[in-house]
Legacy VTK file of the C-alpha trace (Angstrom):
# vtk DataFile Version 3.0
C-alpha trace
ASCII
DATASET POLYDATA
POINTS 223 float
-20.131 3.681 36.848
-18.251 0.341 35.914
-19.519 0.744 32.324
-17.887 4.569 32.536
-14.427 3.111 33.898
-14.727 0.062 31.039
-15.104 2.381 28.305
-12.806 5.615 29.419
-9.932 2.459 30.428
-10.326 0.608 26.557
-10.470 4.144 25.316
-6.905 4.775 26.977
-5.644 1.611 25.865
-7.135 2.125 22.303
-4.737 5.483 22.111
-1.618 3.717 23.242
-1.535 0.981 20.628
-2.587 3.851 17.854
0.665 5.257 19.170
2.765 2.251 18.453
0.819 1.338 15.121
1.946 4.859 14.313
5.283 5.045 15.353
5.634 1.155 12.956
4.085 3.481 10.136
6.525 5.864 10.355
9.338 3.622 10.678
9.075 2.395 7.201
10.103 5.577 5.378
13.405 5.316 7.862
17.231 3.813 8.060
17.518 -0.050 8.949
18.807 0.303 11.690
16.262 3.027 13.549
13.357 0.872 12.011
14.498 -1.916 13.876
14.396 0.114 16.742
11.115 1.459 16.154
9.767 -1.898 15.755
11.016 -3.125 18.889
10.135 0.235 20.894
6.573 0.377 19.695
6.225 -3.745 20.727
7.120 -3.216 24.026
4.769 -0.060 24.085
2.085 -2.321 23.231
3.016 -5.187 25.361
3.154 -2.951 28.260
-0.776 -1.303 27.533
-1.747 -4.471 26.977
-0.516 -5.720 30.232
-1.298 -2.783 32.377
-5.136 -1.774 30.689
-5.717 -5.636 29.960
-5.665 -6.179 33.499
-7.655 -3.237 34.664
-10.165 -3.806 32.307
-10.272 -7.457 33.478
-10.613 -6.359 37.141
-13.602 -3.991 35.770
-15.389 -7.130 34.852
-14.373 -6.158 31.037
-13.409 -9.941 30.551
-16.243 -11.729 32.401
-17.009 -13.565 29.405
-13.324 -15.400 29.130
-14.294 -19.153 30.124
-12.839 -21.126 32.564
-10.617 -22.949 30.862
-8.423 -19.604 30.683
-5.507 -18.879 32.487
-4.338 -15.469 33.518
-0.103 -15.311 33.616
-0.004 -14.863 37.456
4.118 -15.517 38.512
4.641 -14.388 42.199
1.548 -14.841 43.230
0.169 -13.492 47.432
-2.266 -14.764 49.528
-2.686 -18.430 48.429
-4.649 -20.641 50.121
-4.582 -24.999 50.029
-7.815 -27.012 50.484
-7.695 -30.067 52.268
-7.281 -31.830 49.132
-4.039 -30.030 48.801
-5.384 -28.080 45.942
-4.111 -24.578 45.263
-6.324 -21.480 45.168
-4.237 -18.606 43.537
-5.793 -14.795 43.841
-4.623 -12.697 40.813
-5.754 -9.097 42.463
-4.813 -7.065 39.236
-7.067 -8.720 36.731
-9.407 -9.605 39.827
-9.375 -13.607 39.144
-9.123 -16.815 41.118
-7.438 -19.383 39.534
-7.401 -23.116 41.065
-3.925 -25.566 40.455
-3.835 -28.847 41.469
-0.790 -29.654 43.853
1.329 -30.403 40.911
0.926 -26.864 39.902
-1.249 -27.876 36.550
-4.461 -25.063 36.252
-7.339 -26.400 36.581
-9.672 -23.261 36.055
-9.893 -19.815 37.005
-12.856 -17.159 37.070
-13.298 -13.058 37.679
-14.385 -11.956 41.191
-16.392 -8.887 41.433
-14.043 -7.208 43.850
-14.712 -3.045 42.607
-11.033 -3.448 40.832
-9.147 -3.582 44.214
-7.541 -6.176 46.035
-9.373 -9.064 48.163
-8.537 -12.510 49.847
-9.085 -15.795 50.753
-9.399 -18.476 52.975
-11.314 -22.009 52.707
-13.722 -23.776 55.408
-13.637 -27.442 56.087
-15.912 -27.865 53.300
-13.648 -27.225 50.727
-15.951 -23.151 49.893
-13.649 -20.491 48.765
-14.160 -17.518 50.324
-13.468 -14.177 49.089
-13.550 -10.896 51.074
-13.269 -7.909 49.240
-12.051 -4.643 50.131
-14.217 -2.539 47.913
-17.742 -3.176 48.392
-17.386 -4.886 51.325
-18.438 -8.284 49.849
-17.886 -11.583 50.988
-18.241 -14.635 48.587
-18.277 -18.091 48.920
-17.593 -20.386 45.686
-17.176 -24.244 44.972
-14.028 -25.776 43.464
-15.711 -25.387 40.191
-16.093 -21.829 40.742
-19.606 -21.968 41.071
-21.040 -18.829 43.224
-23.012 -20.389 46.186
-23.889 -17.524 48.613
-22.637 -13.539 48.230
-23.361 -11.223 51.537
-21.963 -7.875 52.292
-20.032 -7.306 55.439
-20.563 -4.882 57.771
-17.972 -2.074 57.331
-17.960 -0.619 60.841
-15.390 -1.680 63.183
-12.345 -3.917 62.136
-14.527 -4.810 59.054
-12.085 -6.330 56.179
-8.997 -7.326 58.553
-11.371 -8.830 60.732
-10.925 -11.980 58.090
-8.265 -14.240 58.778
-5.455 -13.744 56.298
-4.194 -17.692 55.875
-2.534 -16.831 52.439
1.187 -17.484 51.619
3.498 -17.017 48.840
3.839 -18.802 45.694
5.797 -18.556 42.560
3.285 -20.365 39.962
5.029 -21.555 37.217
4.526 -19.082 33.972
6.253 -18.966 30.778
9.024 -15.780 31.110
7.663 -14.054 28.202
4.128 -13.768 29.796
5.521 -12.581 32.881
4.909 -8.855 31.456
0.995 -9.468 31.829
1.118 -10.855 35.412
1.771 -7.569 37.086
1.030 -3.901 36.859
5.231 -3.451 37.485
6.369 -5.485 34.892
3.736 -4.267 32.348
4.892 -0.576 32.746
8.760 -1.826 32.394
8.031 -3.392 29.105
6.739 0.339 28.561
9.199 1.790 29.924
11.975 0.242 27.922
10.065 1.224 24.779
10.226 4.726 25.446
13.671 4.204 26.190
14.390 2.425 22.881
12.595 5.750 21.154
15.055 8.207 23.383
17.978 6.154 21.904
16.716 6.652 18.219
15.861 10.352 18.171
19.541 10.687 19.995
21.096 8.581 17.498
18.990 10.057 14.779
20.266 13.806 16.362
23.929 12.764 16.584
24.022 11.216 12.287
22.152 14.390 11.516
24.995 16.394 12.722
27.460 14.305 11.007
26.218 14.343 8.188
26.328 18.359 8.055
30.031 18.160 9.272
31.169 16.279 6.721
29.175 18.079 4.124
30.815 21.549 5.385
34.278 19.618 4.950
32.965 18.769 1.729
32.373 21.895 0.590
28.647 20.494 -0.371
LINES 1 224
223 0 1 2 3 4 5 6 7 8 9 10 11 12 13 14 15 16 17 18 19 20 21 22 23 24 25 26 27 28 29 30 31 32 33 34 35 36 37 38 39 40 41 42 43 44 45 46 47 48 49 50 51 52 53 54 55 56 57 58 59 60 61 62 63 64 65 66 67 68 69 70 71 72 73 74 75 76 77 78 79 80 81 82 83 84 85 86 87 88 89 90 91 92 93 94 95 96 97 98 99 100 101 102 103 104 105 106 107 108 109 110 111 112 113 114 115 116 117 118 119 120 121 122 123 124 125 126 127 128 129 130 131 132 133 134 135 136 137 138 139 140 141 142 143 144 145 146 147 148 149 150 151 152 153 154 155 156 157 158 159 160 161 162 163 164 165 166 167 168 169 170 171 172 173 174 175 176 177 178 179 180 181 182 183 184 185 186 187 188 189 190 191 192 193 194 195 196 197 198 199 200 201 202 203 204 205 206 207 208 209 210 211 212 213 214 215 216 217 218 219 220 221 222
């Protein structure tokens, strides 16, 4: 079933950038300015499936292989735990990773949790294990600070089950570059969409409005 989701998800995001590459196509044969337009409407369009598909595919498992030295653009960032060693554990719940910062904020390394695509959190035992609960699947893993897996157990799911696990995480705004905020969130991914459909409403408007111009002044023309 994860293989399914994987390939029906890159599928998705496959058709949305054809979209853009299209919409670039057929802003060559146009005016300056509603190619600039396009061009900028079909980049956000992009940005924005990249974002939003990049991360679900990433939560899927999609991007298991990415190595640890990779960091995922995280910005507001919930449920962060310290170790003693006043180390920072950062859950990204939309591309499914932990990442680890050291208290100076400088990443360390990150790697993907097998958490079904849904959300999960963490807290840390006096000797320095990560533990992740999931909500999906009911798992509960414990990892090293090198990410290392050391045990994985399911929990039972009867009873209080997943919010029987203490919830120690606070907020944290962890420092990312503002033009990769657009990848750290579902919200801000569709946005970036957003804005590129708007940019393509504003052309065909434009476009609509000249057109008619153009025939006013040909009728006062006499053309």
């Amino acid at each position: 079933m994860k293989y399914i989701s994987i390939i029906i998800g890159s599928a998705i995001l496959a058709v949305w950038l054809f979209l853009a590459v299209s919409e670039v196509r057929s802003a060559m044969k146009q005016h300056s300015w509603s190619r600039a337009i396009t061009f900028f409407g079909a980049a956000f369009i992009a940005i924005g499936a990249i974002g939003f598909f990049g991360s679900a595919l990433a939560a899927m498992g999609a991007f298991n292989w990415l190595p640890s030295s990779f960091e995922w653009p995280v910005g507001h960032a919930h449920g962060v735990v310290s170790t003693k060693d006043h180390y920072f554990v950062v859950p990204h719940t939309p591309s499914g990773r932990v990442q680890l910062y050291d208290n100076n904020w400088k990443f360390l390394q990150g790697w993907n949790v097998d958490a079904g695509a849904g959300t999960f959190k963490l807290f840390i035992t006096d000797t320095n294990h990560i533990h992740v609960v999931t909500a999906r699947g009911q798992k509960h893993y414990a990892y090293d600070l090198d990410g290392h897996l050391l045990a994985s157990a399911t929990y039972p799911a009867s009873g209080t089950g997943y919010s029987s696990f203490p919830s120690e995480g606070e907020s944290y705004l962890v420092p990312t570059p503002v033009w990769l905020w657009v990848f750290s969130s579902p919200f801000f991914s569709w946005l970036a969409a957003a804005a590129g459909f708007g940019l393509f409403i504003a052309r065909d408007k434009m476009q609509k409005r000249r057109g008619k111009t153009d025939t006013r002044t040909a009728m006062i023309r006499g053309d």
